[in-house]
ZAGUBA-935521 format. One record per residue (C-alpha): residue number from 1; chain; y, x negated, z. Coordinates in steps of 0.05 Angstrom, whole numbers. Example, Ala and Ser with C-alpha at 12.3 -4.5 7.8 and 13.67 -1.06 7.14 Angstrom:
<node i="1" ch="A" north="-90" east="-246" up="156"/>
<node i="2" ch="A" north="-21" east="-273" up="143"/>
end
This chain:
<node i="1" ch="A" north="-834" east="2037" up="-1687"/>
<node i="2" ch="A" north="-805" east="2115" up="-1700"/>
<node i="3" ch="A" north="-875" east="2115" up="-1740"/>
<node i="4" ch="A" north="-917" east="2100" up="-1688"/>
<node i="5" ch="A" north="-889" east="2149" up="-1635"/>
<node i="6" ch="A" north="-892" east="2203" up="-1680"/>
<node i="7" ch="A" north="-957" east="2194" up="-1692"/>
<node i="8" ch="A" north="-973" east="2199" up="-1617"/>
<node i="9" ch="A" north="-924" east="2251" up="-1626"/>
<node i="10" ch="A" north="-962" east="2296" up="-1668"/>
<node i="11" ch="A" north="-1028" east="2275" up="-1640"/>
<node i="12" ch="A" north="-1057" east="2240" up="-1693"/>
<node i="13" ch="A" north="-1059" east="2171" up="-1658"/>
<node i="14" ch="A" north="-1067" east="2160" up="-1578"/>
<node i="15" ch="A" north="-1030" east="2097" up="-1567"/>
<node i="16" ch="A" north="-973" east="2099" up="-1617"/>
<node i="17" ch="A" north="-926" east="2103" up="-1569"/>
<node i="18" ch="A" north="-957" east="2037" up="-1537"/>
<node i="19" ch="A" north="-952" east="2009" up="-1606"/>
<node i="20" ch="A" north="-887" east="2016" up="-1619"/>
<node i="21" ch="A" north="-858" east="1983" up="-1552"/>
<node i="22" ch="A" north="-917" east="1926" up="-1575"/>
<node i="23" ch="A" north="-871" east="1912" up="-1637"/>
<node i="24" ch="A" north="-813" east="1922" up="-1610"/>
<node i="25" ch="A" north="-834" east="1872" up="-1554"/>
<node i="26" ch="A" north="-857" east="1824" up="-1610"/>
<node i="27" ch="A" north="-786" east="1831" up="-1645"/>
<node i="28" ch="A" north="-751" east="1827" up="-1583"/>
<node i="29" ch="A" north="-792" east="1759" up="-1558"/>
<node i="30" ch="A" north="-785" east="1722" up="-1625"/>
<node i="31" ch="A" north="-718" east="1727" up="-1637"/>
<node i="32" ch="A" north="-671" east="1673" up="-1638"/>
<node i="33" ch="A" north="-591" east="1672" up="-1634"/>
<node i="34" ch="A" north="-590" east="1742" up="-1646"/>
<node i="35" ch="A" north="-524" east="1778" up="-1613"/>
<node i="36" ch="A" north="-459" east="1757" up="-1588"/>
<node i="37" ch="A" north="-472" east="1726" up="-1520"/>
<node i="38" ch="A" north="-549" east="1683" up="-1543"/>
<node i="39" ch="A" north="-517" east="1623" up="-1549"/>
<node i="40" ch="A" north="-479" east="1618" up="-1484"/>
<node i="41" ch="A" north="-550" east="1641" up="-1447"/>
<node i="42" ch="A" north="-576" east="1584" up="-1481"/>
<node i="43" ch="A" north="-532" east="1535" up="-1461"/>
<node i="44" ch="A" north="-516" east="1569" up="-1390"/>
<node i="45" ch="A" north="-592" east="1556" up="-1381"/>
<node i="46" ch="A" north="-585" east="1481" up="-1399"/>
<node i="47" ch="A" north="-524" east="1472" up="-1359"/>
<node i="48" ch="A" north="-557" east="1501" up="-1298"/>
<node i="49" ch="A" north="-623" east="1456" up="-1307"/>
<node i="50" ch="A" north="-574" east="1396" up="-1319"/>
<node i="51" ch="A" north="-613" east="1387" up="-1391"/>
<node i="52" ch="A" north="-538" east="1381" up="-1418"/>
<node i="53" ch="A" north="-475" east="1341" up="-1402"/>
<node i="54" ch="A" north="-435" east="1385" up="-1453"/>
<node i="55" ch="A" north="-393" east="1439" up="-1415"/>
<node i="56" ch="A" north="-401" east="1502" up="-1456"/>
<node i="57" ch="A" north="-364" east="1546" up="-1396"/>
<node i="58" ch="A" north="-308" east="1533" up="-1370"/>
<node i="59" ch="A" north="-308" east="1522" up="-1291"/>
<node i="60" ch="A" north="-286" east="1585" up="-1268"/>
<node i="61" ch="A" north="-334" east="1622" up="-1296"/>
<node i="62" ch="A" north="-408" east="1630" up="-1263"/>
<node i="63" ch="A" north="-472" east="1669" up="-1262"/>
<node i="64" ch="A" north="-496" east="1707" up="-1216"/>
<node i="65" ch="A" north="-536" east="1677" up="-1168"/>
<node i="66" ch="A" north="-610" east="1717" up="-1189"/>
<node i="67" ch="A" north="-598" east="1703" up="-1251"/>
<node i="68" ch="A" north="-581" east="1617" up="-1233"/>
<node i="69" ch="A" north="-647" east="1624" up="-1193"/>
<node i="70" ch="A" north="-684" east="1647" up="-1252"/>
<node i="71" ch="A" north="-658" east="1601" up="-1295"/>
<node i="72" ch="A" north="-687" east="1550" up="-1255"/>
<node i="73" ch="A" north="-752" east="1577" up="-1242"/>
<node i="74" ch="A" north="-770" east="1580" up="-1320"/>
<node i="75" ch="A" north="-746" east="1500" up="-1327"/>
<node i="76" ch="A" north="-806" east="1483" up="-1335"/>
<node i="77" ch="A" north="-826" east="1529" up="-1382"/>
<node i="78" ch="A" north="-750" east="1535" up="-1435"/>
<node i="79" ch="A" north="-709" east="1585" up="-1444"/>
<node i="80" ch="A" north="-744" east="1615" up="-1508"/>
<node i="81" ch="A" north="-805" east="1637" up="-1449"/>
<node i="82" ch="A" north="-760" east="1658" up="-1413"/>
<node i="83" ch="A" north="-736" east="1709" up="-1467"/>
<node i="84" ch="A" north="-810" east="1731" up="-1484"/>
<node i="85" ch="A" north="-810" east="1753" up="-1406"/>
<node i="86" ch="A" north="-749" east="1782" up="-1405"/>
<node i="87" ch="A" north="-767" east="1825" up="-1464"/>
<node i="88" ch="A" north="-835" east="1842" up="-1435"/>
<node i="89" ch="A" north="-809" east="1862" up="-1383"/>
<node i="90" ch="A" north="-758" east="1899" up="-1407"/>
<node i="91" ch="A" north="-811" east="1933" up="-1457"/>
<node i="92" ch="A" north="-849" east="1962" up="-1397"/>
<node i="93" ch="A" north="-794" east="1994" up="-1367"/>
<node i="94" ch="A" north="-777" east="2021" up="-1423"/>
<node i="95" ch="A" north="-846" east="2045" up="-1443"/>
<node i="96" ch="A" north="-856" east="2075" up="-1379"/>
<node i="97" ch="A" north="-793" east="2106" up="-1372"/>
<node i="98" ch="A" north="-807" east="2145" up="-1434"/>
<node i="99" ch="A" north="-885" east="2165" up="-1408"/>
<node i="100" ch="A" north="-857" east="2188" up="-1342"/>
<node i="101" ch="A" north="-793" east="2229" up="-1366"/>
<node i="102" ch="A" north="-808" east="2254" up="-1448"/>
<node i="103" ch="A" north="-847" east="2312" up="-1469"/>
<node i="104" ch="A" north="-902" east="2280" up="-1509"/>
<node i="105" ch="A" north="-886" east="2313" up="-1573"/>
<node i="106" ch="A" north="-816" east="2274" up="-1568"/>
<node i="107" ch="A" north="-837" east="2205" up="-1559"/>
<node i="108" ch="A" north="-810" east="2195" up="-1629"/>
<node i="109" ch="A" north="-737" east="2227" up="-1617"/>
<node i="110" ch="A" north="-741" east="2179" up="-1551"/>
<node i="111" ch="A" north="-767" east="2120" up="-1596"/>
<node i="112" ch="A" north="-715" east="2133" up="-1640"/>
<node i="113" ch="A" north="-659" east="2136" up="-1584"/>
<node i="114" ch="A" north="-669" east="2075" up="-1563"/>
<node i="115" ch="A" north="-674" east="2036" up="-1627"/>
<node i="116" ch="A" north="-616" east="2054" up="-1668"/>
<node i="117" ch="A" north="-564" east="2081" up="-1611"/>
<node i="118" ch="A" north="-526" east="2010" up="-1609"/>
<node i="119" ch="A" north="-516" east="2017" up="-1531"/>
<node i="120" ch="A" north="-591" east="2009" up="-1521"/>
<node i="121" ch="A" north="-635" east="1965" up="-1553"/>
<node i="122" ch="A" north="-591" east="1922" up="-1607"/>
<node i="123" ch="A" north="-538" east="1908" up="-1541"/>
<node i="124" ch="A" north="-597" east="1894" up="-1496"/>
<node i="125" ch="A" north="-618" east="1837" up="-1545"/>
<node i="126" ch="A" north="-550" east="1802" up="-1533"/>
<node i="127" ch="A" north="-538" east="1823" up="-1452"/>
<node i="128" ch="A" north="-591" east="1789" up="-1423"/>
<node i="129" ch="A" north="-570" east="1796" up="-1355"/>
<node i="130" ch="A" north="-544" east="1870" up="-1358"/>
<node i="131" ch="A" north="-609" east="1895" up="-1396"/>
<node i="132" ch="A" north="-657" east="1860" up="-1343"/>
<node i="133" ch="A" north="-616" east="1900" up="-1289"/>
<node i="134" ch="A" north="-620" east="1968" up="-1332"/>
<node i="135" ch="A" north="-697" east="1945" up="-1336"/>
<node i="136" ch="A" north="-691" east="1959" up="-1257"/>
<node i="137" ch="A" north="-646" east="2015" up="-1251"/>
<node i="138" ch="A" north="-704" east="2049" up="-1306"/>
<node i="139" ch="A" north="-751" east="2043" up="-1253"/>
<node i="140" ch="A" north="-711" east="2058" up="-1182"/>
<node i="141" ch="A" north="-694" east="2120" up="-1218"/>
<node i="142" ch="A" north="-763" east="2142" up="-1208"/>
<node i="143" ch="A" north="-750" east="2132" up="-1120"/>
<node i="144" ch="A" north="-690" east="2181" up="-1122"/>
<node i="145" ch="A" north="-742" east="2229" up="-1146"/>
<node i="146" ch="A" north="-785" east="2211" up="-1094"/>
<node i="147" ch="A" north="-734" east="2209" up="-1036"/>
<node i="148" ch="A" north="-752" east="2140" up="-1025"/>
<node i="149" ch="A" north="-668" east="2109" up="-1010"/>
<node i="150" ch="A" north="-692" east="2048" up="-989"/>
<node i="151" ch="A" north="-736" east="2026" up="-1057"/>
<node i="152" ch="A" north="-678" east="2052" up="-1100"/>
<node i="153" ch="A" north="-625" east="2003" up="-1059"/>
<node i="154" ch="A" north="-667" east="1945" up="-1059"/>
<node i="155" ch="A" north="-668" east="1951" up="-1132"/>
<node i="156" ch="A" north="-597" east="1967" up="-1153"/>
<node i="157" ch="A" north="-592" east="1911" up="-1109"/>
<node i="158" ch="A" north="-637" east="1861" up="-1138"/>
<node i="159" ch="A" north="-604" east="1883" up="-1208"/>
<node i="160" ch="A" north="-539" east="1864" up="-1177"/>
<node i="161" ch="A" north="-559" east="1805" up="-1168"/>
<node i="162" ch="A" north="-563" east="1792" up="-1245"/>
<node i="163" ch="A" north="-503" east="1831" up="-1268"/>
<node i="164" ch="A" north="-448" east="1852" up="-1209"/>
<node i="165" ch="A" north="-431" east="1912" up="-1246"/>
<node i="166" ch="A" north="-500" east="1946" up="-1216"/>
<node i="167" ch="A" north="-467" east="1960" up="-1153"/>
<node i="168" ch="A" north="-439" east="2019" up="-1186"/>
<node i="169" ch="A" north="-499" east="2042" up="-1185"/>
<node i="170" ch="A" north="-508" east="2062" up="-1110"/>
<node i="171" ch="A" north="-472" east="2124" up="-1102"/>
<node i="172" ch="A" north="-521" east="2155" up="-1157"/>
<node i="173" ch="A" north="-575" east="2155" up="-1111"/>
<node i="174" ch="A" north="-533" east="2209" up="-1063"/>
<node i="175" ch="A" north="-509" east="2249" up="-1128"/>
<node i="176" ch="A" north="-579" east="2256" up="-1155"/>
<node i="177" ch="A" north="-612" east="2281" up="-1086"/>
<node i="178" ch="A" north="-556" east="2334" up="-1082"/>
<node i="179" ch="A" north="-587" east="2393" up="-1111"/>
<node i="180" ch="A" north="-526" east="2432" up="-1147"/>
<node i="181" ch="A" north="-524" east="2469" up="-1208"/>
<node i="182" ch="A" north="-460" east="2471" up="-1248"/>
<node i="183" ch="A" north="-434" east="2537" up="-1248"/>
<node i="184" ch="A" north="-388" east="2554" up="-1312"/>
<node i="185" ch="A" north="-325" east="2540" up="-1286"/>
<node i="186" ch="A" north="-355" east="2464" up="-1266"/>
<node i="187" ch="A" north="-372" east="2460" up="-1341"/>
<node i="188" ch="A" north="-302" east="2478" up="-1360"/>
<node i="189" ch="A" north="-274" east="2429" up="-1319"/>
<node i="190" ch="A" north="-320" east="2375" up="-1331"/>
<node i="191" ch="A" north="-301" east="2391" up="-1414"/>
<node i="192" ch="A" north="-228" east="2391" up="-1394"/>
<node i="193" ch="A" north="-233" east="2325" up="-1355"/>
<node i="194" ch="A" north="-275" east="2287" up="-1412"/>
<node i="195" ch="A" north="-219" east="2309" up="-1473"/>
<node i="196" ch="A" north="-164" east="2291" up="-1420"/>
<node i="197" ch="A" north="-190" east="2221" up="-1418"/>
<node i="198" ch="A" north="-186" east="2213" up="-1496"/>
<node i="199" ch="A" north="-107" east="2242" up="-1488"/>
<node i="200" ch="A" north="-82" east="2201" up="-1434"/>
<node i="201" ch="A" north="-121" east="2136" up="-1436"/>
<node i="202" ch="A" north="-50" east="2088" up="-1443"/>
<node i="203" ch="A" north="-33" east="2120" up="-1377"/>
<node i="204" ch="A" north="-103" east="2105" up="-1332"/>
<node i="205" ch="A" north="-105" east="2042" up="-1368"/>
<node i="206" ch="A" north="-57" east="2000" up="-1307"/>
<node i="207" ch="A" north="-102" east="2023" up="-1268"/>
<node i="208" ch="A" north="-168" east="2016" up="-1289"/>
<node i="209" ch="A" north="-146" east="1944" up="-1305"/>
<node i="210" ch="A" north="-134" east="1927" up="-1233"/>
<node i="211" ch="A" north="-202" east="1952" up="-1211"/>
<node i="212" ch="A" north="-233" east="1904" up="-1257"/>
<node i="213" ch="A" north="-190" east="1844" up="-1235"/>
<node i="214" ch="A" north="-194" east="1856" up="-1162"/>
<node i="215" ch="A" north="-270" east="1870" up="-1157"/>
<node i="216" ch="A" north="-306" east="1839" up="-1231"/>
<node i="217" ch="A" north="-258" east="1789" up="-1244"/>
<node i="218" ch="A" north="-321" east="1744" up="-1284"/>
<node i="219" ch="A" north="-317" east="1805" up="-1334"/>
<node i="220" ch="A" north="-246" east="1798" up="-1353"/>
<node i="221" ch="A" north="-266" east="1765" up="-1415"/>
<node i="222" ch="A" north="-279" east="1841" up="-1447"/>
<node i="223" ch="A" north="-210" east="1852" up="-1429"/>
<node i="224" ch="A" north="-194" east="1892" up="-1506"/>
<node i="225" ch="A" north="-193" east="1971" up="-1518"/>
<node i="226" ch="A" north="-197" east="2003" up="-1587"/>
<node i="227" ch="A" north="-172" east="2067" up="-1618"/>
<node i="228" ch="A" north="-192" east="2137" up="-1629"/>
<node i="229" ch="A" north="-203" east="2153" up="-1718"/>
<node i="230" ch="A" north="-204" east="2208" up="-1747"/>
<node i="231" ch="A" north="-231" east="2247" up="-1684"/>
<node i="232" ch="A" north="-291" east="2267" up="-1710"/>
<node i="233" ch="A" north="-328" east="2232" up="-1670"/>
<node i="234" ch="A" north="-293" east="2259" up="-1610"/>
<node i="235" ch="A" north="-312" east="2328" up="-1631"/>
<node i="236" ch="A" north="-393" east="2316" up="-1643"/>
<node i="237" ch="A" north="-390" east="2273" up="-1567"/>
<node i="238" ch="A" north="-355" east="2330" up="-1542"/>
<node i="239" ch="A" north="-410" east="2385" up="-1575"/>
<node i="240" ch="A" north="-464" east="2341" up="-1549"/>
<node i="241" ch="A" north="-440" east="2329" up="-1473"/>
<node i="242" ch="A" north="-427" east="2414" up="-1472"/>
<node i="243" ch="A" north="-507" east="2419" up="-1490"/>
<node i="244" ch="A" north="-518" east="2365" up="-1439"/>
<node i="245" ch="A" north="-464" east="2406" up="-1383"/>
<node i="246" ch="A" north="-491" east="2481" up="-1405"/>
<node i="247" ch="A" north="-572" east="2459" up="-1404"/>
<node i="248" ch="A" north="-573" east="2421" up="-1341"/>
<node i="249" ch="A" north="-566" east="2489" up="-1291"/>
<node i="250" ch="A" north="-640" east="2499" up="-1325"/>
<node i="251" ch="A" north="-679" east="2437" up="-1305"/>
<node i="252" ch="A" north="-722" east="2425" up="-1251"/>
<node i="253" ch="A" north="-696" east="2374" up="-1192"/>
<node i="254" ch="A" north="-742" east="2322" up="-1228"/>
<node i="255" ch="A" north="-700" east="2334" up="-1301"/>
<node i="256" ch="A" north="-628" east="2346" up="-1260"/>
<node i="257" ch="A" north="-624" east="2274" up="-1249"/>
<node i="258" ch="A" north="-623" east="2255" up="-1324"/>
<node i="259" ch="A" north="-576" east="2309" up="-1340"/>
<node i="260" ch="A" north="-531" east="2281" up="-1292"/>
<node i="261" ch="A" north="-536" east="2206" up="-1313"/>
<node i="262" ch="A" north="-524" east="2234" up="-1388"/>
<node i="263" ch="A" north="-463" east="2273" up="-1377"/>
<node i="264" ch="A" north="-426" east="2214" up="-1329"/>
<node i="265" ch="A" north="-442" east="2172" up="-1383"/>
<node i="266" ch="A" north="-411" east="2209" up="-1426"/>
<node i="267" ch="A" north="-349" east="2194" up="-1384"/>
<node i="268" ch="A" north="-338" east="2129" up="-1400"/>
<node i="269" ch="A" north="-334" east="2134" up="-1476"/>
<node i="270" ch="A" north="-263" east="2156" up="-1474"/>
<node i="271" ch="A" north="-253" east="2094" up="-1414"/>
<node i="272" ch="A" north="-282" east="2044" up="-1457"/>
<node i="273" ch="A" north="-222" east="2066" up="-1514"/>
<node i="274" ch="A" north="-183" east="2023" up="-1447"/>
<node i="275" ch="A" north="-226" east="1972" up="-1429"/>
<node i="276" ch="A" north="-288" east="1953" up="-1471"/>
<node i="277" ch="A" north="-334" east="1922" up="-1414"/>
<node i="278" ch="A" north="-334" east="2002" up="-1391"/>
<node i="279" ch="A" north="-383" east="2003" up="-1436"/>
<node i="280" ch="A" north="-420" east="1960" up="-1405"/>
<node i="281" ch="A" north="-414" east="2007" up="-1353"/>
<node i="282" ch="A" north="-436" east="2066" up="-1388"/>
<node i="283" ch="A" north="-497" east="2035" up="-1408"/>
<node i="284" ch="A" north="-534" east="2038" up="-1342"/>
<node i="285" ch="A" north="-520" east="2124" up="-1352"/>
<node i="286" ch="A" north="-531" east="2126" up="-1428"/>
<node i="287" ch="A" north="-604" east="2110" up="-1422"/>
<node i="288" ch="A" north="-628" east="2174" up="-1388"/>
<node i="289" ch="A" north="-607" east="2204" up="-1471"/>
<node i="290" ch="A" north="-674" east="2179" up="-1481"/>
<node i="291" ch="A" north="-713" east="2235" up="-1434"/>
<node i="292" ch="A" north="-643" east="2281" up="-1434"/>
<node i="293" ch="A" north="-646" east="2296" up="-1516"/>
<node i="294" ch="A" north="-725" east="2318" up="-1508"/>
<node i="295" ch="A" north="-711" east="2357" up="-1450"/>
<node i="296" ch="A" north="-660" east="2391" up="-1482"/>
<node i="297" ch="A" north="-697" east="2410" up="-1547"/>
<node i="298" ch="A" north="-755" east="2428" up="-1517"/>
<node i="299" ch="A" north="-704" east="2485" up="-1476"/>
<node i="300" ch="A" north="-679" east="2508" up="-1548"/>
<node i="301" ch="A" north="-722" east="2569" up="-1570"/>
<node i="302" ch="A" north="-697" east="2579" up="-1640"/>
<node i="303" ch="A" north="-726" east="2532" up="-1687"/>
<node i="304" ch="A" north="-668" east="2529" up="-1740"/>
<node i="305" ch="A" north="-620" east="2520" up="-1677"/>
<node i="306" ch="A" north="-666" east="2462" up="-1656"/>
<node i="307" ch="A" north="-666" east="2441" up="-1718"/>
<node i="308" ch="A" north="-591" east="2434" up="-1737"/>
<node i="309" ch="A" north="-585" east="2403" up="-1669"/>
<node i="310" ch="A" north="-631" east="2345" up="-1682"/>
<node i="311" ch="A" north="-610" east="2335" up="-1757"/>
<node i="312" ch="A" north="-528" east="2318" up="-1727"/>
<node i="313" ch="A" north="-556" east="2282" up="-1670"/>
<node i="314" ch="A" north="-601" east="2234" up="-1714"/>
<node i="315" ch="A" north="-548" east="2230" up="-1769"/>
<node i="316" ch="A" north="-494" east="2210" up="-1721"/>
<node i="317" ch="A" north="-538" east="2159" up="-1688"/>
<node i="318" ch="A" north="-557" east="2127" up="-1751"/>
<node i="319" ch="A" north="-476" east="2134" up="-1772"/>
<node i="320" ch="A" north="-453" east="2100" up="-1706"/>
<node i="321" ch="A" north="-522" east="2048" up="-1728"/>
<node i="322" ch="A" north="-489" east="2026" up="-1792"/>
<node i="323" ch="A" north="-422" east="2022" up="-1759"/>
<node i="324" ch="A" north="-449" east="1969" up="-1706"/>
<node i="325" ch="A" north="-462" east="1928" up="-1760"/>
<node i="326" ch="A" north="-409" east="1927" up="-1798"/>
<node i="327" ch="A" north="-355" east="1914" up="-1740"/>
<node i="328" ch="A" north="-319" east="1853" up="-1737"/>
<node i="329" ch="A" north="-340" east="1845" up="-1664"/>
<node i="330" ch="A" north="-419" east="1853" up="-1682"/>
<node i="331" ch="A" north="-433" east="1850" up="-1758"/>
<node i="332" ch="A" north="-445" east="1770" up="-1760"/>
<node i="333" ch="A" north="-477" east="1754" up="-1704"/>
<node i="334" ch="A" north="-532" east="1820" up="-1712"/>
<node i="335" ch="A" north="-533" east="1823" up="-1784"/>
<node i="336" ch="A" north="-585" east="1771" up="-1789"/>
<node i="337" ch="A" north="-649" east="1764" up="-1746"/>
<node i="338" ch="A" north="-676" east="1696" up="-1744"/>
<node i="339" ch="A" north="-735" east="1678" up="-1707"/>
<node i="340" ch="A" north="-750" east="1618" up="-1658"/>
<node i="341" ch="A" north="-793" east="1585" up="-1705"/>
<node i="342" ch="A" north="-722" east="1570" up="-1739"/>
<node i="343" ch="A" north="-686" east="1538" up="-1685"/>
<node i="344" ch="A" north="-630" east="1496" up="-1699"/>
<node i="345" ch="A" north="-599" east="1484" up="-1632"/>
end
């Protein structure tokens, strides 16, 4: 897919960037108990068409109500058509995003982005319902740029309607039409804050964990945090977000809206160390990298700078790649992609 958008890239193929979300469609349409949560769509989708008598969730749990009504709609048709549109659709949006926001000679760095950062693509093919409402935050991004308030709410709040956690999403729209510039002492701050939340997680944790149980109590199943390493990793976030923090002062109003998505995502890396459905979160923010990481290289004037740059962001992409797969939480059930032409359930 990379391939293919570098070609386009380098102008030595006109569609390649088409191509690539056509495979990636294809992969993303065919495949079959791939992820963590494929299973429970499936059988969520036959115990909302009554196909089954077997009770897969328990009865406090539920779905949102779009996504019930959707359910139902492809009954008709199964759930494995369902997926194909769902990945269509989620294709387009994608594809689009990328034509609208990337310089064309990074459609392969955007490409690239969105395949092997494990936020994106690999956890879209498990979150149904999240990466349908991402699908439609992609595009009502587009009508904050345009000024148009009411577009962008009805579509935060149609995505709500398929994941709750969208509704964080409606305060953007006011942040992204105010036209500031971070002045250096912001940036400082804004450094300060983000390292802060690595050091003093245990002590926000009470109270992150009450927000989530008094307003998304359905996602209290994530309800696990994790550790910092080595802190290595801490240090190459923290060099990326400054790039994102000092280069957004120089974007246009169009651009200033990505920057701002990237750095607030950036935000809840150190949160999710306290609760891991904050990266759920973070994912709605984390997909502007795709446009943000072009924009910001194409700013960069020296070419070995440039260089260097993109060499540590594509090698710690492709680390935190092969880490995905070999966690405990996410190694079995993406380590092997089957197709539905090998259906066993």
């Amino acid at each position: 897919m990379v391939f293919f958008a570098w070609l386009q890239s380098m102008r030595l193929f006109k569609n390649g960037l088409l191509i690539a979300f056509v495979i990636l469609f294809v992969f993303l349409a065919l495949r079959y108990n791939y992820g963590n949560d494929y299973r429970g769509y499936f059988e969520g989708f036959k115990q909302i068409n009554g196909v089954t008598t077997v009770q897969y969730f328990s009865d406090d749990y539920h779905f949102e109500a779009g996504w019930i009504f959707l359910c139902r709609i492809f009954k008709p048709f199964g759930f494995f058509t369902m997926v194909a549109c769902l990945a269509l659709f989620n294709s387009w949006a994608y594809y689009r995003f990328i034509k609208r926001f990337v310089p064309l000679n990074y459609y392969w760095l955007a490409v690239f982005i969105y395949v092997f950062s494990p936020g994106m693509m690999l956890t879209n093919c498990s979150a149904m319902r999240q990466s349908l409402a991402i699908g439609l935050f992609l595009l009502a991004i587009e009508f904050i740029n345009k000024k148009k308030m009411i577009y962008y709410f009805l579509l935060i709040g149609l995505a709500s309607l398929f994941h709750q956690s969208a509704l964080v999403l409606i305060p953007f729209y006011f942040l992204g039409r105010l036209n500031l510039r971070l002045k250096w002492y912001w940036q400082i701050s804004l450094v300060g804050l983000f390292l802060s939340l690595f050091l003093f997680s245990n002590s926000i944790s009470p109270f992150i964990n009450r927000i989530i149980s008094s307003n998304f109590s359905q996602y209290e199943l994530y309800d696990t945090s994790t550790q910092v390493g080595s802190g290595i990793g801490v240090l190459i976030l923290s060099f990326f977000y400054c790039l994102v923090l000092y280069w957004e002062p120089y974007q246009d109003e169009k651009d200033s809206i990505l920057f701002k998505l990237s750095f607030i995502s950036y935000f809840f890396i150190p949160l999710s160390l306290i609760l891991v459905m904050l990266t759920r979160i973070g994912m709605y923010f984390q997909v502007a990298n795709m446009a943000v990481f072009p924009l910001l290289y194409v700013s960069l004037n020296k070419s070995i700078w440039k260089n260097l740059n993109i060499f540590i962001l594509i090698l710690f992409t492709l680390y935190s790649f092969y880490v995905f797969f070999h966690s405990e939480t996410y190694g079995e059930s993406f380590g092997t992609y089957k197709t539905i032409f090998s259906t066993s359930f």
